[in-house]
C-alpha distance (Angstrom), angle and dihedral (degrees) to the residues before:
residue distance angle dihedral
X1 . . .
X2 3.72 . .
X3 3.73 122.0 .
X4 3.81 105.3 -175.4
X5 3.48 134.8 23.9
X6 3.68 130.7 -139.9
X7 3.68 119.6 -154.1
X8 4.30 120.8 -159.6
X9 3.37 130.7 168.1
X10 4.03 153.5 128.6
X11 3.65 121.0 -59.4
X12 3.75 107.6 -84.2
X13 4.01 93.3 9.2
X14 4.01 95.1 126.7
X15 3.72 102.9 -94.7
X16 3.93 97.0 134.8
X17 3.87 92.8 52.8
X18 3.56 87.8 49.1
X19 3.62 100.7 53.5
X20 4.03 91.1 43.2
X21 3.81 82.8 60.6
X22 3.51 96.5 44.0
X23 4.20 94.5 43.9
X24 3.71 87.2 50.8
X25 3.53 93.9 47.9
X26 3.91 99.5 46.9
X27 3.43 97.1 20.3
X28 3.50 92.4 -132.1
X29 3.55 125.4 159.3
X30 4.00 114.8 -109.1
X31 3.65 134.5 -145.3
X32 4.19 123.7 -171.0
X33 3.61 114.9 -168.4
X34 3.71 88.1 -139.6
X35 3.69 93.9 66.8
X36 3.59 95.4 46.3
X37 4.18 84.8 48.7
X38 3.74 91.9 43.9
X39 4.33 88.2 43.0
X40 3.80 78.6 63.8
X41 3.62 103.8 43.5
X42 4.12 87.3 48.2
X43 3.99 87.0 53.7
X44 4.04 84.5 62.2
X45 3.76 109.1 115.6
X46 3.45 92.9 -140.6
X47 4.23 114.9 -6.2
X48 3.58 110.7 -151.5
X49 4.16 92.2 -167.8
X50 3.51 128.0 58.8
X51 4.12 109.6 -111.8
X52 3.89 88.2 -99.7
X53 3.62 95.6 63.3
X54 3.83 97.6 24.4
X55 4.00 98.8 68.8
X56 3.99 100.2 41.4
X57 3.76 80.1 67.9
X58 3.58 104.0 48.1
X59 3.96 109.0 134.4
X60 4.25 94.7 -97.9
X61 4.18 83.9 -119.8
X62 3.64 91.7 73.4
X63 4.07 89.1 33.4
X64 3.89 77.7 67.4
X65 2.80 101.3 42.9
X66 3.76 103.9 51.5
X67 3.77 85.0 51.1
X68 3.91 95.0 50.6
X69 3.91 89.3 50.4
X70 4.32 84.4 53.1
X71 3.76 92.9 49.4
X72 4.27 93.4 49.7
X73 4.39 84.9 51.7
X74 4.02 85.6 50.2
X75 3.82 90.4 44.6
X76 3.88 85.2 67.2
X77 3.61 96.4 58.7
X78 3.72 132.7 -151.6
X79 4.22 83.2 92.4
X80 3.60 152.2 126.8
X81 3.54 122.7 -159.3
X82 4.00 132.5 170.1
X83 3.76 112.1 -141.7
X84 3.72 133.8 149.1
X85 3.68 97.1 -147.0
X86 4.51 98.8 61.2
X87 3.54 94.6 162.4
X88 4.04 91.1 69.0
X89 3.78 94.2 41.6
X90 3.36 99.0 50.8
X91 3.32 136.3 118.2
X92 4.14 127.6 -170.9
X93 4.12 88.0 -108.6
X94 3.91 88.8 43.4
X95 3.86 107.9 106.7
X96 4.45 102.5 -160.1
X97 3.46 111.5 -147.3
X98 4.00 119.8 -163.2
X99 3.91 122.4 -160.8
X100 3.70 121.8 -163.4
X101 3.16 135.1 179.0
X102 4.20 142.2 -174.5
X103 4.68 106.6 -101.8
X104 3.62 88.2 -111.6
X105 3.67 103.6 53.2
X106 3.76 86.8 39.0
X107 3.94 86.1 52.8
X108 3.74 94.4 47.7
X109 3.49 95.1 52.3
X110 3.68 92.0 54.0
X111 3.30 101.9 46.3
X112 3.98 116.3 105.1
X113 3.78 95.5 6.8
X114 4.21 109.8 128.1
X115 4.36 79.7 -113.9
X116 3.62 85.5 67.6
X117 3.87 98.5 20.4
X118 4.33 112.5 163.0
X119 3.75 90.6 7.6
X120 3.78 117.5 135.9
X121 4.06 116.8 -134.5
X122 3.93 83.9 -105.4
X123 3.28 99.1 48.9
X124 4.40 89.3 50.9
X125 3.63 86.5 44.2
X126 3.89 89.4 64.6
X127 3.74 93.8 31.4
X128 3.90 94.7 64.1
X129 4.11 92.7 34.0
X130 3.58 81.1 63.7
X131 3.35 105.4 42.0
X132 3.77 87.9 49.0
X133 4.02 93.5 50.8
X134 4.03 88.7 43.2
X135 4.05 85.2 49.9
X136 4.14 87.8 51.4
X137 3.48 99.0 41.9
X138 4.13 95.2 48.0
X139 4.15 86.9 50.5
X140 3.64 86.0 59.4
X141 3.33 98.0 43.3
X142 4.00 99.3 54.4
X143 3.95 106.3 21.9
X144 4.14 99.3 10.5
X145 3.56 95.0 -122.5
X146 3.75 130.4 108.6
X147 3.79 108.4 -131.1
X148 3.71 94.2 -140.9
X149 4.01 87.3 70.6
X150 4.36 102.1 119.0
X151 4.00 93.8 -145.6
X152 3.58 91.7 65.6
X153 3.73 91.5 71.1
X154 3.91 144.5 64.6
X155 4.06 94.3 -137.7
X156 3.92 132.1 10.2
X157 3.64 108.0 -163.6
X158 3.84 115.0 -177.2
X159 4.08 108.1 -142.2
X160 3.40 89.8 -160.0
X161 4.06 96.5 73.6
X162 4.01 91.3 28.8
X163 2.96 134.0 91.0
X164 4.29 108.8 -143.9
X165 3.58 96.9 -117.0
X166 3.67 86.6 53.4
X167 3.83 87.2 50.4
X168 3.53 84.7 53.3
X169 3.65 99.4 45.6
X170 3.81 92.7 54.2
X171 3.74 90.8 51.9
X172 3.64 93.4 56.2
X173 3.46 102.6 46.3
X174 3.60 85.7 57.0
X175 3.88 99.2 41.5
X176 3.62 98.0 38.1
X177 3.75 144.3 -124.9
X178 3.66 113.9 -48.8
X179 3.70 119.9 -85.5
């Protein structure tokens, strides 16, 4: 029986709307890596890069580290947590989920939301390229594995064909009823 869930996926692929589902379902608590990067980055005294550029050079220690600190949280069960990098944070009980989805969806969904407020579709479409290929190249930096890889997870769901309650549905007949 799984006991937390780990959520990865492609910039723009869903993965927030999933795990507002599945937090409000369960009523588990959830942990992004992003927020505990950007936490950091807001701690700065005075940052002199934008978050985008700022954690792709992180020294890889504290990359680690940050991810180490995620995978004790998912040790105590009863969690979700959105990381690239699964195979560190996971637990045996921890079913990984991966959402994918084609550019152009990914784009679509992005565009106009205050994330990506007064960016053009061009502009999103090399926004998440690069976040994707600064995703892929950290993964083989610190654990020599590109995150994107399917047998790393329990379910690959691509948000492009699905709707989200599907999505949803497929998670929780995995996971479980509520308990």
């Amino acid at each position: 029986m799984y006991n937390s869930i780990i959520v990865s996926g492609l910039p723009g692929s869903g993965k927030s709307s999933l795990i507002k589902s599945l937090v409000c379902y369960y009523r588990w608590s959830v942990h992004p890596i992003g927020e505990m990067f950007r936490k950091r980055w807001g701690e700065l005294p005075d940052p002199k890069l934008d978050f985008e550029d700022w954690w792709p050079a992180i020294p890889h220690e504290e990359q680690l580290r940050v991810n180490r600190e995620l995978a004790q949280i998912v040790s105590r069960g009863n969690v979700i947590a959105d990381t690239r990098y699964p195979r560190l944070c996971a637990g045996p009980n921890s079913l990984k989920v991966f959402l994918t989805a084609p550019l152009d969806v990914r784009v679509q969904r992005a565009y106009g939301t205050k994330k990506y407020e007064g960016k053009t579709v061009e502009q999103l479409f090399a926004l998440l390229q690069k976040r994707e290929n600064d995703e892929v190249n950290m993964g083989m930096v610190l654990f020599g594995s590109d995150y994107r890889r399917a047998s790393d997870y329990d379910l690959v769901l691509d948000t492009g064909e699905l709707s989200p309650e599907k999505e949803f549905a497929d998670v929780i007949n995995l996971v479980g009823p509520k308990r």
